[in-house]
C-alpha positions in Angstrom: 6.4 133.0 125.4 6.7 131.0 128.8 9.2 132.1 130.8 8.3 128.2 132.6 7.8 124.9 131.7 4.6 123.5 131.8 4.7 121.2 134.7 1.6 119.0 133.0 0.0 118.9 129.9 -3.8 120.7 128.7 -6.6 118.5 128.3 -7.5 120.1 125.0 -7.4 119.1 121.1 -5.0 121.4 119.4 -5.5 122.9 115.7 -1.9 123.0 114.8 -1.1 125.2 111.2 2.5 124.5 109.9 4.5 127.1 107.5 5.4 124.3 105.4 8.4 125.7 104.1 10.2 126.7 107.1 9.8 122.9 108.1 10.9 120.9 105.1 11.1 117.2 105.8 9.8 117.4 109.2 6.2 116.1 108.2 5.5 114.8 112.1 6.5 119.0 113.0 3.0 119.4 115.0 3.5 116.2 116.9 6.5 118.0 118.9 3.4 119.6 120.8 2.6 115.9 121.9 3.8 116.3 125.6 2.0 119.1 126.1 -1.8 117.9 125.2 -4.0 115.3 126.0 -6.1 115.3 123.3 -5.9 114.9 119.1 -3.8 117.6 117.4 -4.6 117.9 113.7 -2.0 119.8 111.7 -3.2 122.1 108.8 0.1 122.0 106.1 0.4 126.0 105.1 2.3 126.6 101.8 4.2 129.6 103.0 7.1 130.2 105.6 6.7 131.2 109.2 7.6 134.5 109.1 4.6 135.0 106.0 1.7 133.5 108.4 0.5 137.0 109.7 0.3 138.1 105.7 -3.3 138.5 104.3 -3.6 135.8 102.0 -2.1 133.3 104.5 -4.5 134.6 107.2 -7.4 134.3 104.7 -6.4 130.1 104.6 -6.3 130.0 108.5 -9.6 131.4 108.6 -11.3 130.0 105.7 -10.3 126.6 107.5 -11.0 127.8 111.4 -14.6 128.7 110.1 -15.0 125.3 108.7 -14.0 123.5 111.6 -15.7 126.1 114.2 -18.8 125.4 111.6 -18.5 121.5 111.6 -18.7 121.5 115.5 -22.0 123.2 115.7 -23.7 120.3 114.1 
C-alpha cells in the first residue's frame, strides 16, 4: 500500500477484476479507480469474495481471461 497520495493520475488502461460478492450493489466498484487513470478501465465481474481471489480456481479465471486479453493485443 501507499503510504502517499498520488499527486496525478497514470496514463494507463487498467484491467480491473472485482470479487463480486464482497461488492454487492456497487456495479460502478472499478470506476472508484477513475481519478487515478487516464485511460479505459474494464472491470472483469469475479464470482467469489475478496478474500478467495488468491484461491486456485479463482486464479485460474484471472488468468484464463489475462491470456485472452494479453493474446488479443498481439494481433
Amino acid at each position: 500500500m501507499l503510504r502517499e497520495p498520488f499527486d496525478r493520475a497514470v496514463d494507463t488502461d487498467l484491467l480491473f477484476f472485482t470479487a463480486r460478492r464482497s461488492h454487492p450493489g456497487e456495479p460502478d466498484f472499478a470506476l472508484s479507480w477513475q481519478s487515478l487513470i487516464t485511460g479505459r478501465i474494464t472491470d472483469v465481474e469475479i464470482d467469489c469474495e475478496h478474500n478467495q481471489m488468491t484461491e486456485p480456481k479463482v486464479l485460474a479465471q484471472i488468468a484464463r481471461t489475462l491470456r485472452a486479453r494479453l493474446s488479443a493485443t498481439d494481433r
